[in-house]
C-alpha positions in Angstrom: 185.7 -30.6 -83.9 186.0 -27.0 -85.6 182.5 -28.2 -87.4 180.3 -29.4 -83.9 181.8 -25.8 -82.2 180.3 -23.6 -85.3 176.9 -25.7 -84.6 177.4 -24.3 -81.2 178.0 -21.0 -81.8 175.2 -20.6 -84.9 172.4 -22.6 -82.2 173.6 -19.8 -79.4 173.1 -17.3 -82.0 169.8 -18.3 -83.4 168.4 -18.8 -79.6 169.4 -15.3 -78.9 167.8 -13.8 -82.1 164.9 -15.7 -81.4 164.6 -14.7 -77.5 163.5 -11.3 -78.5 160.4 -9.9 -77.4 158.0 -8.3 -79.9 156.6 -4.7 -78.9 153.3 -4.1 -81.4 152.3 -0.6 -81.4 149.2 0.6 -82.5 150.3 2.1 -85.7 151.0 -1.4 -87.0 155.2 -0.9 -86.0 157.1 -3.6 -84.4 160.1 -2.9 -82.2 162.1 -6.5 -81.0 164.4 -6.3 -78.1 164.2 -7.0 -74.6 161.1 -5.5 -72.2 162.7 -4.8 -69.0 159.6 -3.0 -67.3 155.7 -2.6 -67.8 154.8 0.4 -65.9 151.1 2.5 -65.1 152.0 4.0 -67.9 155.2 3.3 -69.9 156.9 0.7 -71.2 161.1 0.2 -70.8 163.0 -2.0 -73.0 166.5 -2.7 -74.8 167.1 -2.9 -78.4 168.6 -6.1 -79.3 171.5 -4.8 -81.1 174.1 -3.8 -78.7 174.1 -4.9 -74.8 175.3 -1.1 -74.2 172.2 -0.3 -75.5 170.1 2.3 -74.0 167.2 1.7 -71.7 164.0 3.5 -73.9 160.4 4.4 -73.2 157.1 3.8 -74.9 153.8 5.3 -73.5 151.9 2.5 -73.2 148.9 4.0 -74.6 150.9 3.4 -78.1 151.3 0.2 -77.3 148.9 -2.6 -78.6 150.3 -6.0 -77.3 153.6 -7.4 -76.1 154.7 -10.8 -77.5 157.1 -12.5 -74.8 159.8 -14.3 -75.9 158.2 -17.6 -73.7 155.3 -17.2 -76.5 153.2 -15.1 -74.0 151.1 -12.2 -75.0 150.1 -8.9 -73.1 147.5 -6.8 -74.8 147.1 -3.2 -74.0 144.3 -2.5 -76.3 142.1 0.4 -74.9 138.4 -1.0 -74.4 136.0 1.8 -73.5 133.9 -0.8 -71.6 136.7 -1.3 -69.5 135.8 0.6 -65.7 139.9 0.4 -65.1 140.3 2.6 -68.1 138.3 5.5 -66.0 139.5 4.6 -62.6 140.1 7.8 -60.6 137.6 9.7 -63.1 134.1 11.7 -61.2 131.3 9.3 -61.9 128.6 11.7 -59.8 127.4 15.1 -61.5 124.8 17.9 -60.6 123.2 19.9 -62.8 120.7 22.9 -64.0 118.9 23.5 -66.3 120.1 26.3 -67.7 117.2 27.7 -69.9 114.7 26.2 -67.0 113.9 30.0 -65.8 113.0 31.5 -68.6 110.6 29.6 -69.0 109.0 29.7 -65.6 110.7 27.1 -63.3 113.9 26.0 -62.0 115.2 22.5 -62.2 118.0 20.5 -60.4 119.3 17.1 -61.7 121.8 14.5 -59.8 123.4 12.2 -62.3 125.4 8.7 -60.8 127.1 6.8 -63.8 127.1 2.6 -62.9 128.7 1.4 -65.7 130.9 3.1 -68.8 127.8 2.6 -70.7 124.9 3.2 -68.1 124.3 5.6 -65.7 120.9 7.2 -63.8 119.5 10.8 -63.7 117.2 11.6 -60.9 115.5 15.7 -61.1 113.8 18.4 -58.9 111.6 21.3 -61.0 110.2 24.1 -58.6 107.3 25.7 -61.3 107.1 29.5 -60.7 110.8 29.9 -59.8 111.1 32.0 -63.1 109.5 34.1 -65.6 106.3 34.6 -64.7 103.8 34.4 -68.2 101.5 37.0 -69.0 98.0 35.9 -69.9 97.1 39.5 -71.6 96.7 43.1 -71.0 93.1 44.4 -70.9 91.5 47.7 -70.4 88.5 47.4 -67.9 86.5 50.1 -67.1 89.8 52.7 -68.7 91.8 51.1 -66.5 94.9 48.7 -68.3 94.7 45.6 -66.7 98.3 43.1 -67.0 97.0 39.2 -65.6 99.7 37.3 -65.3 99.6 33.3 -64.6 101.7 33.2 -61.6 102.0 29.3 -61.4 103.3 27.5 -58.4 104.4 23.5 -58.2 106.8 21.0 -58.2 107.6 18.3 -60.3 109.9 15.1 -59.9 111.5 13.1 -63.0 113.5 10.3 -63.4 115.8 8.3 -66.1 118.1 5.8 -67.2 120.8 6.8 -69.4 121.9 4.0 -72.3 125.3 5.8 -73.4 127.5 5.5 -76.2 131.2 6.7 -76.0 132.3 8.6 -78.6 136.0 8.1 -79.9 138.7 11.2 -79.7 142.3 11.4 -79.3 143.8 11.5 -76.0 147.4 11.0 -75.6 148.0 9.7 -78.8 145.3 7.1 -78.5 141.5 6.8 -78.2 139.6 7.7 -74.9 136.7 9.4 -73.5 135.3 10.6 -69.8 132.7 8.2 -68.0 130.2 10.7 -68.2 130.8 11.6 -72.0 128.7 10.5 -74.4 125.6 10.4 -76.8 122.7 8.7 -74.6 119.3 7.9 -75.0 117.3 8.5 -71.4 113.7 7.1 -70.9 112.7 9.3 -68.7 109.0 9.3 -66.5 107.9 12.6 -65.1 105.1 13.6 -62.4 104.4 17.0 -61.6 101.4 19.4 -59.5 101.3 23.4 -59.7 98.6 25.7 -59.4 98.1 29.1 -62.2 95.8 31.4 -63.3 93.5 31.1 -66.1 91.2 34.1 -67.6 87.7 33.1 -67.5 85.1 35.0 -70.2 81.9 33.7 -69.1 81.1 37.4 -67.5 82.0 39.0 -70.5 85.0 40.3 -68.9 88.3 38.9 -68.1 88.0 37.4 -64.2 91.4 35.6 -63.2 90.2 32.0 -62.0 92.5 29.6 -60.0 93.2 25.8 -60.9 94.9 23.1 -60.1 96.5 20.9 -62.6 98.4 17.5 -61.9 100.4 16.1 -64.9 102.7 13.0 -65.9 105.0 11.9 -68.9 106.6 9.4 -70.2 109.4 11.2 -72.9 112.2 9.6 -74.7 115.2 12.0 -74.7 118.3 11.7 -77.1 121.2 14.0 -76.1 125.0 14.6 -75.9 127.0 15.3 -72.8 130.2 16.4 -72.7 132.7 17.1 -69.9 135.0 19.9 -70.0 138.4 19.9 -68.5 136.9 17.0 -66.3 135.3 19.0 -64.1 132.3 20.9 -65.6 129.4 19.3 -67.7 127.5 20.3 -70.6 124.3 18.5 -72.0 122.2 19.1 -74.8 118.7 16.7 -75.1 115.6 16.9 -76.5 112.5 14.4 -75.9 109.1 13.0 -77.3 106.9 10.9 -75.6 103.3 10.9 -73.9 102.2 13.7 -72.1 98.8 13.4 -69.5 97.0 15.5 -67.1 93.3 16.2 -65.1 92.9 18.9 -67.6 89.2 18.5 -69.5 88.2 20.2 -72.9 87.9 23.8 -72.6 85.0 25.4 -72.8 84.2 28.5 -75.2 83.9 31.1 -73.2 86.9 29.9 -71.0 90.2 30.7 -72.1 92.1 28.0 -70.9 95.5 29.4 -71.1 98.9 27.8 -70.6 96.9 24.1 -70.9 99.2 23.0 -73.1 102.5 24.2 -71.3 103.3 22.0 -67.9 106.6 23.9 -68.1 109.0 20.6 -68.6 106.9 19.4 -71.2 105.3 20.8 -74.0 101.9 18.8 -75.0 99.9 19.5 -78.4 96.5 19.8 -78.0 94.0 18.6 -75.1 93.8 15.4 -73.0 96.6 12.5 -72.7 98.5 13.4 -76.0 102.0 13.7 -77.6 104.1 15.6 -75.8 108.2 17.4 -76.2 110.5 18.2 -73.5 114.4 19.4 -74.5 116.5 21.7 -72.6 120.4 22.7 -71.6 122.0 21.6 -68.6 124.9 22.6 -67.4 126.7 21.6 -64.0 129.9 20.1 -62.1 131.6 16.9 -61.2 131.7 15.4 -57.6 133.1 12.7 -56.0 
């Protein structure tokens, strides 16, 4: 009888050491006990050792899975794919282009991320809302002449970002913004404007007015980061295709500025390679 009641007690024993639940934390510890709540963001549970044992917390972003003591398993493992993860995050932005002016226009970009990994960048460029570009100081007839190219246009572009989040600590575990990351944007762009060019032909320097429509298809590579989840901060540069109505330029005809369509940078004459790059900064928005 004393034998079958020490089976008893060693089965009731082995069935409460074997009840436990198994907390796995990312650092590779293990903590057994009893889970008593799985909160937004915390974990409660008992230690196993004492039933006046204290009620403690684990910030669940520590924590990589729960084994139940039913065999059950709860992962907590952060995915960055994951939209939950960035639930209640800004997933709009707009944007300027911060060195746009100095280099003779003014550009405006709205950003709208879709997915953690994919988002799309839509941009107004008003050409002439900046610096306006000397073509060259010339005396005529003792009198210092400045031209100047005073261009006036718009242009429209367009994109779709391919991101990839970047890993950094936040709360003790990995995590990033929606709209953080390195991306690579295809990006088509069509603009018009109307400058000056000097014109040689008289043997003097006559200002001549033209008309120039231009496109280009650019691959940009950048980084954007978002400060304090509220302000924005992106860094690109681009090659790609660059065309326009432009013909060859004749000798006498100084064609300046033919190779600067302000956004893009083309080298040489004609549908050639082009460069775009820039800074933009802006602000989130619901």
């Amino acid at each position: 009888m004393k034998k079958f009641i020490f089976i008893i007690i060693c089965f009731f024993l082995a069935s409460k050491t074997f009840s436990q639940d198994k907390i796995y934390k990312v650092n590779g510890n293990v903590i057994k006990g009893k889970v008593l709540e799985v909160g937004v963001d915390e974990i409660k549970y008992k230690l196993p050792d004492s039933t006046d044992s204290p009620i403690y917390v684990a910030d669940k972003s520590t924590i990589d899975k729960i084994v139940y003591a039913n065999g059950r398993v709860e992962k907590f493992t952060l995915s960055f794919k994951d939209p939950e993860n960035y639930e209640g995050e800004l997933s709009k932005g707009i944007k300027i282009n911060f060195l746009s002016p100095m280099l003779g226009f003014t550009q405006f970009s709205f950003e709208k991320s879709i997915t953690p990994l994919k988002s799309y960048e839509v941009g107004l460029g008003i050409i002439g809302a900046g610096k306006n570009y000397e073509l060259g100081n010339y005396y005529i007839n003792g009198i210092n002449t400045a031209y100047k190219r005073s261009a006036f246009g718009l242009f429209f572009d367009g994109g779709y970002k391919f991101n990839k989040l970047p890993d950094f600590i936040r709360r003790g575990t990995k995590k990033t913004h929606l709209m953080q990351g390195t991306y690579a944007k295809p990006t088509a762009t069509f603009g018009f404007y109307s400058d000056h060019v000097l014109d040689y032909k008289t043997g003097n320097p006559v200002l001549e007015k033209r008309n120039v429509v231009f496109g280009a298809l650019i691959l940009n590579l950048g980084h954007q980061w978002v400060l304090g989840d509220k302000f924005l901060l992106d860094i690109y540069s681009g090659l790609g295709y660059v065309f326009d109505n432009l013909g060859p330029v004749d000798d006498a005809y100084f064609d300046n500025g033919a190779e600067n369509h302000f956004v893009v940078q083309k080298f040489g004459q004609g549908a050639t390679i082009g460069v775009s790059g820039g800074i933009r900064i802006g602000i989130l928005i619901k």
